[in-house]
Backbone bond lengths (Angstrom), bond angles and torsions (degrees), N, CA, C in turn:
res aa  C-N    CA-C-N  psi(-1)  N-CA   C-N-CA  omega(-1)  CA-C   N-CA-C  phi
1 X - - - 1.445 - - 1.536 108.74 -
2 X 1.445 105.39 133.74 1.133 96.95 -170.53 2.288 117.84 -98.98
3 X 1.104 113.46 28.62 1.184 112.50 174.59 1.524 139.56 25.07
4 X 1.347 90.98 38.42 1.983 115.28 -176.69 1.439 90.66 -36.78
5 X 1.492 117.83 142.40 1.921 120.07 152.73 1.719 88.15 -110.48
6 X 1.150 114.70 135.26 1.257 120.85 160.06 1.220 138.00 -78.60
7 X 1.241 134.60 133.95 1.790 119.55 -167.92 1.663 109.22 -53.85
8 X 1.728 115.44 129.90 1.115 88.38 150.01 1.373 130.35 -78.77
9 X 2.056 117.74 162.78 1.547 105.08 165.48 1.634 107.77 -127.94
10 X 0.992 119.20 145.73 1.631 119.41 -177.53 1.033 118.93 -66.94
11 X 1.454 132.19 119.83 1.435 144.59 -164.29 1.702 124.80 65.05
12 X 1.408 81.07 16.84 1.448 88.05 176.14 1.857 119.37 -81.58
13 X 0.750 81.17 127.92 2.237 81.75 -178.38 1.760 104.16 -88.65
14 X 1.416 70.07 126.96 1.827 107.51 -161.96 1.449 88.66 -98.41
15 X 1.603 118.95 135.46 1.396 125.35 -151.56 2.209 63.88 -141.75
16 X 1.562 99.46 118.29 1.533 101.03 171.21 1.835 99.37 -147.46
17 X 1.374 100.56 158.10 1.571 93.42 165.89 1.747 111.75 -147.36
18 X 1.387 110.57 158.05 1.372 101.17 -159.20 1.107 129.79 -88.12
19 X 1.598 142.78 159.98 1.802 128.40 -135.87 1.966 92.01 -74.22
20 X 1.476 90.71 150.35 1.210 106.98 166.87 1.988 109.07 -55.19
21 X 1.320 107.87 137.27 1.673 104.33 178.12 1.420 100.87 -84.29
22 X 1.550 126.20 27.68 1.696 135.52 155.96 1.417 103.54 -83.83
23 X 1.684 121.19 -11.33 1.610 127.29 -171.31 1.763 90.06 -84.74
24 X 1.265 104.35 -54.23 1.421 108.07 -165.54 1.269 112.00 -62.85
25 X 1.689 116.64 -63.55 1.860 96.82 167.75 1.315 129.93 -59.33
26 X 1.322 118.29 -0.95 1.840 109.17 166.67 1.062 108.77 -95.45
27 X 1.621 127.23 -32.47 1.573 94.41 161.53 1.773 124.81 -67.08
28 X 0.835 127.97 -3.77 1.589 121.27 -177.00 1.635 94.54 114.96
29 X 1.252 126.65 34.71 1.721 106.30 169.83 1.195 117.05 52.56
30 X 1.200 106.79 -159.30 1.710 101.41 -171.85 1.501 133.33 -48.96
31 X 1.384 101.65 -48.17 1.147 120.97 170.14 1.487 136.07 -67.78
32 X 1.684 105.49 1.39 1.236 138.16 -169.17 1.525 86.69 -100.55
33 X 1.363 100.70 -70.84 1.675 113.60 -163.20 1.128 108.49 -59.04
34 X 1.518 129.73 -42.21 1.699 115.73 170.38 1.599 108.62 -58.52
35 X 1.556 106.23 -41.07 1.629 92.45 -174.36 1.731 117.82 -47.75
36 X 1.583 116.73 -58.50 1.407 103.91 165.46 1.267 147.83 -50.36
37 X 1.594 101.08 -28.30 1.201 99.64 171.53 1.743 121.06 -80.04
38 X 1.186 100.86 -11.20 1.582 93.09 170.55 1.266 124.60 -90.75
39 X 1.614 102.24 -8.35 1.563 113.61 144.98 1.106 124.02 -49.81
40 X 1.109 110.62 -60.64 1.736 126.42 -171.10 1.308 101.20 -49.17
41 X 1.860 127.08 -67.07 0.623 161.31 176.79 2.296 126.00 -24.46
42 X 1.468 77.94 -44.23 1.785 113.59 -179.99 1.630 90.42 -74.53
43 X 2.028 113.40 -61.33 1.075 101.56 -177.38 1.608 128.58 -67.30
44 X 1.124 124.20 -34.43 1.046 125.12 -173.10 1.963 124.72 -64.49
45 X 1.746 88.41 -24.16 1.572 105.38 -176.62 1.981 90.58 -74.37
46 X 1.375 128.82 -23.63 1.358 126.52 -170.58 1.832 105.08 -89.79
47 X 1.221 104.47 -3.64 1.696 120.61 -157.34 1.811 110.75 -90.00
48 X 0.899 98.07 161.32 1.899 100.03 -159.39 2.046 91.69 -80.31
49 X 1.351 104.85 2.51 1.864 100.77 -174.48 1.823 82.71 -107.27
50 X 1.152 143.64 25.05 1.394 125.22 -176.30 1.544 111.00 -77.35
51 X 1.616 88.10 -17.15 1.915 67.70 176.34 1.924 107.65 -89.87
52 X 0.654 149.10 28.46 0.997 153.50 125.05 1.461 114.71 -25.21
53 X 1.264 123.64 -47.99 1.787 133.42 -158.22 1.539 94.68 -123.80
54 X 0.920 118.50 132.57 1.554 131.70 136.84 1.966 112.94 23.39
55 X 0.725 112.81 118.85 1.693 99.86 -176.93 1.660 95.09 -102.38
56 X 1.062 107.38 -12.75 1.794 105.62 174.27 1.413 118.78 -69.26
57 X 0.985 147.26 125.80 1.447 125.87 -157.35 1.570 115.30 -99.87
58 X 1.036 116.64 -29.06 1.694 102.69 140.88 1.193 131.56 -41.51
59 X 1.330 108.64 -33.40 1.700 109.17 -171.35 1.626 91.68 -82.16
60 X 1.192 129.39 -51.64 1.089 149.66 -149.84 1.734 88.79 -61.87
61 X 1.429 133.77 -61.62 1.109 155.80 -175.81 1.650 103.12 -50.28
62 X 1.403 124.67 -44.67 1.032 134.34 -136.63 2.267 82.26 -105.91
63 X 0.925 132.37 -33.81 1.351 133.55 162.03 1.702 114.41 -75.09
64 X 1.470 104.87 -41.75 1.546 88.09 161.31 1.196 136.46 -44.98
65 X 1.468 106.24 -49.50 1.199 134.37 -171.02 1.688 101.77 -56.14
66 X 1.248 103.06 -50.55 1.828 94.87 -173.08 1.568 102.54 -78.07
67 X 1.529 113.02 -28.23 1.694 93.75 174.61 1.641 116.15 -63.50
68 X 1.048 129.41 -56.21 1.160 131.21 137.83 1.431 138.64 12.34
69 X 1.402 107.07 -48.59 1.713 112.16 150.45 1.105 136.59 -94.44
70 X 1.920 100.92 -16.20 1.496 97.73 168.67 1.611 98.70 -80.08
71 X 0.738 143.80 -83.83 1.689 114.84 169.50 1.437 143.37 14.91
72 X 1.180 88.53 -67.61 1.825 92.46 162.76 1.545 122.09 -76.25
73 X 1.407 107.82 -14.56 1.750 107.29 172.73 1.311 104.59 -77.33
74 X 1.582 106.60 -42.17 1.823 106.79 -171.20 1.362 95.10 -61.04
75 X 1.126 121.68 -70.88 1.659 119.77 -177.48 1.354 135.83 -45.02
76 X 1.020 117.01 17.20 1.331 136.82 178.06 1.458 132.46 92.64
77 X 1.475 112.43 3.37 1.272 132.75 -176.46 1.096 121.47 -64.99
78 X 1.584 137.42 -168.55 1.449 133.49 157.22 1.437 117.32 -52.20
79 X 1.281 107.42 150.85 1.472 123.40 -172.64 2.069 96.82 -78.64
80 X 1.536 117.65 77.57 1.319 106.80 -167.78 1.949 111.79 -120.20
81 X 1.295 98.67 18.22 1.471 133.62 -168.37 1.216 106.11 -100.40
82 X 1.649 115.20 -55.06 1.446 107.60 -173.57 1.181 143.79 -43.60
83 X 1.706 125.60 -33.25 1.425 111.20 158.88 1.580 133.88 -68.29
84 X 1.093 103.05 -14.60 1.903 117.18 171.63 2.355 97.04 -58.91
85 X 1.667 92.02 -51.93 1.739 79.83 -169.13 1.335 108.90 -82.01
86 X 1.410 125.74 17.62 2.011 109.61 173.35 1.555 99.64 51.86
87 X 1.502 134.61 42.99 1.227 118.46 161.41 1.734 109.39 70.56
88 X 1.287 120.08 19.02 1.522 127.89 172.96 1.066 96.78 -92.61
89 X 1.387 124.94 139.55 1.705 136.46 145.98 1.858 101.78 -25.21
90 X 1.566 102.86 118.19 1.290 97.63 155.94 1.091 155.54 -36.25
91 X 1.819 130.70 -43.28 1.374 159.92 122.40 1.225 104.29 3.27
92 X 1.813 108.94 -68.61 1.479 139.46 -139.08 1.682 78.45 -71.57
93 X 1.532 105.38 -63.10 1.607 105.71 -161.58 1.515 119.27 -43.07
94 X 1.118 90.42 -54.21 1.612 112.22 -169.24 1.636 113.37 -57.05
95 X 1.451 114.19 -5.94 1.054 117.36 -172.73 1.415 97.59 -108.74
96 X 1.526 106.30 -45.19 1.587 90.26 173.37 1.265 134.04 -43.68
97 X 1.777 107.35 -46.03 1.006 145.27 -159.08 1.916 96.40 -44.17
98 X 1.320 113.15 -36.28 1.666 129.42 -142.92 1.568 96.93 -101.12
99 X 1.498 94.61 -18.44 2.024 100.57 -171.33 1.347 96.32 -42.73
100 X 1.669 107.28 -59.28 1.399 123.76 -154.74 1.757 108.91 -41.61
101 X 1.503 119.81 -9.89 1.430 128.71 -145.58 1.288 91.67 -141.53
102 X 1.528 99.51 117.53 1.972 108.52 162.74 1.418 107.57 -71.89
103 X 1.777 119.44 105.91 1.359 105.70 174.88 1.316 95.79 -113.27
104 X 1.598 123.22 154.79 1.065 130.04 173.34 1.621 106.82 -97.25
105 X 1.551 86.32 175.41 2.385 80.65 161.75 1.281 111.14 -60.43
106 X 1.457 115.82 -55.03 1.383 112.44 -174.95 1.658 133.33 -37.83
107 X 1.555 88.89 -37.46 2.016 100.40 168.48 1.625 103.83 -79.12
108 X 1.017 118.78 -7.34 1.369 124.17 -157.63 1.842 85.56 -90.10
109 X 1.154 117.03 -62.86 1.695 126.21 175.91 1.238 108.13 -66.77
110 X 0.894 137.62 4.84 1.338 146.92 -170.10 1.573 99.19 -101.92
111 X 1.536 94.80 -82.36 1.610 92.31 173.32 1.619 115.11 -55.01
112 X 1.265 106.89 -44.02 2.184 85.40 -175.27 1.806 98.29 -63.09
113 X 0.971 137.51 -28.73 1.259 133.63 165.86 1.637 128.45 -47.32
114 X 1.145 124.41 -17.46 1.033 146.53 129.97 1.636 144.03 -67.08
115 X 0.908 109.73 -28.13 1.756 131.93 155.56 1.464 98.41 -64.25
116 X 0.955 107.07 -66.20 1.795 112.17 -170.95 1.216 112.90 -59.02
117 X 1.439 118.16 -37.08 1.657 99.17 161.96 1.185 127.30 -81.07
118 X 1.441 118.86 -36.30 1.461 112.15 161.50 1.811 123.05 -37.39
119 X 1.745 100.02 -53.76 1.233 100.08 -179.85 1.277 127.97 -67.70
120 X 1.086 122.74 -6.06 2.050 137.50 168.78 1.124 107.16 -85.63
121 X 1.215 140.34 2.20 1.516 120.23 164.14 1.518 118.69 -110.39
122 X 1.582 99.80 20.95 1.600 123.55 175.07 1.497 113.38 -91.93
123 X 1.033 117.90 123.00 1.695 123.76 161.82 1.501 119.91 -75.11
124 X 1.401 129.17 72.58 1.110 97.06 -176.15 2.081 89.71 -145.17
125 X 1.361 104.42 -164.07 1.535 120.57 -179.24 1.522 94.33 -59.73
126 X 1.633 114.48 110.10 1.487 122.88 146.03 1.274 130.05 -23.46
127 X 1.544 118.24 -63.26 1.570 129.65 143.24 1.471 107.97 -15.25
128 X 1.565 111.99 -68.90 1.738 101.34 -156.09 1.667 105.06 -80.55
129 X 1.483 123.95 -18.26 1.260 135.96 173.95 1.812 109.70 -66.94
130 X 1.712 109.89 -38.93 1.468 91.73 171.19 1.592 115.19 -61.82
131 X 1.427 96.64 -55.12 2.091 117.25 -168.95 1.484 83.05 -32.94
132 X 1.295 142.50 -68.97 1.446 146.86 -147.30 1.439 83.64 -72.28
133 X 1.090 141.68 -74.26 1.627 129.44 -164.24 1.112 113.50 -39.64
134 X 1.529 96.77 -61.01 1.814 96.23 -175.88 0.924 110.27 -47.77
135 X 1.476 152.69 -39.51 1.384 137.94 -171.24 1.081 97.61 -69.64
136 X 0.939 158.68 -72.93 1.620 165.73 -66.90 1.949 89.64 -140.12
137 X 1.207 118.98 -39.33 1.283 131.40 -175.85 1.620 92.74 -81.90
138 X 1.451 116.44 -59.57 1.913 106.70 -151.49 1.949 82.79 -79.65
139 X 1.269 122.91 -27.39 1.700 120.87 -158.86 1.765 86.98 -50.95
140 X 1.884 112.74 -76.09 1.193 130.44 -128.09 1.361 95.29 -80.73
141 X 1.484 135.58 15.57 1.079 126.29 146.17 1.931 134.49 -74.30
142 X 1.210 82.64 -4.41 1.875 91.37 -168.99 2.045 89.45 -102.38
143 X 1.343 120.31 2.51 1.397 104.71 178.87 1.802 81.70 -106.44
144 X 1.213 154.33 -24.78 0.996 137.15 174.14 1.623 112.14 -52.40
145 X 1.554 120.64 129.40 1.181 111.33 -176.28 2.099 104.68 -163.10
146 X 1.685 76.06 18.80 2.330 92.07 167.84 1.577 88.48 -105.84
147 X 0.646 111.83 135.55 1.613 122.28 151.16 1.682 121.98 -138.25
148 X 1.035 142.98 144.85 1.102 163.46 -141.48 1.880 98.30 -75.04
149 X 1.119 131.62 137.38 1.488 115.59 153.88 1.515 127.74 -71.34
150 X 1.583 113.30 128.27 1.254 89.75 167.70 1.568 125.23 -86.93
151 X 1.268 119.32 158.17 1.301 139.24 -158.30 1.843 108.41 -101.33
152 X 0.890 144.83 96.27 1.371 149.57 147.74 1.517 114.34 -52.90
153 X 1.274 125.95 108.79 1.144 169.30 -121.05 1.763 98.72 -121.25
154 X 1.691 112.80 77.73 1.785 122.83 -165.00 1.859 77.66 -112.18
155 X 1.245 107.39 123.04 1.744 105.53 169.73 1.924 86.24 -92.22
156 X 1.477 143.33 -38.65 1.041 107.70 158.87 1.255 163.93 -86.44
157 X 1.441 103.78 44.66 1.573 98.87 170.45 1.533 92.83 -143.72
């Protein structure tokens, strides 16, 4: 599998849809889906975006932990997310959730760069390993929200 990240572009409308729940029973269901994500999770706390999270590792543990179920809700799991979003669209939340945080693209490749290794040490249907990328690829563009200034180009001054 080849694990395309797609460019982000600013204001561009991101057309995404959420993993098939064929992602969730091939990893092992719930107990599948926490296992990777605490993969993910291990890597990402070692990852050049760690300050992003908590450097305390309880604390650090204790945000995994809720990403972690929104995961398994998106993926077809128990509904164990819902009091974190106040009755907001999941998607919706999760995006808010990121306002609070200047991420650039670069954290943006950063984190799917981490997914991707987590997700390679999985045996499962290629098929259900893209469906899960693609989200994870078209999602983590709508938490990007630094973008670069552009520069107008005065040779006099």
């Amino acid at each position: 599998m080849s694990y395309e990240i797609t460019k982000t572009v600013e204001g561009e409308e991101v057309d995404f849809k959420n993993p098939s729940p064929k992602f969730y029973e091939a990893v092992g269901g719930e107990k599948g889906m926490r296992e990777l994500m605490h993969n993910f999770y291990e890597i990402i706390y070692k990852s050049d975006i760690s300050n992003f999270f908590p450097q305390d590792k309880e604390a650090f543990d204790e945000i995994a932990l809720k990403n972690t179920n929104f995961f398994v809700q998106l993926c077809g799991g128990p509904k164990i997310y819902e009091e974190e979003t106040g009755g907001m669209d999941l998607d919706t939340y999760m995006i808010r959730i990121h306002d609070d945080f200047s991420i650039a693209e670069k954290a943006r490749i950063e984190w799917l760069g981490c997914m991707r290794e987590a997700l390679e040490s999985y045996e499962m249907d290629e098929e259900l390993k893209a469906d899960f990328w693609d989200y994870c690829d078209k999602f983590s563009k709508l938490t990007v929200n630094s973008f670069p200034q552009k520069r107008e180009f005065n040779p006099y001054h």
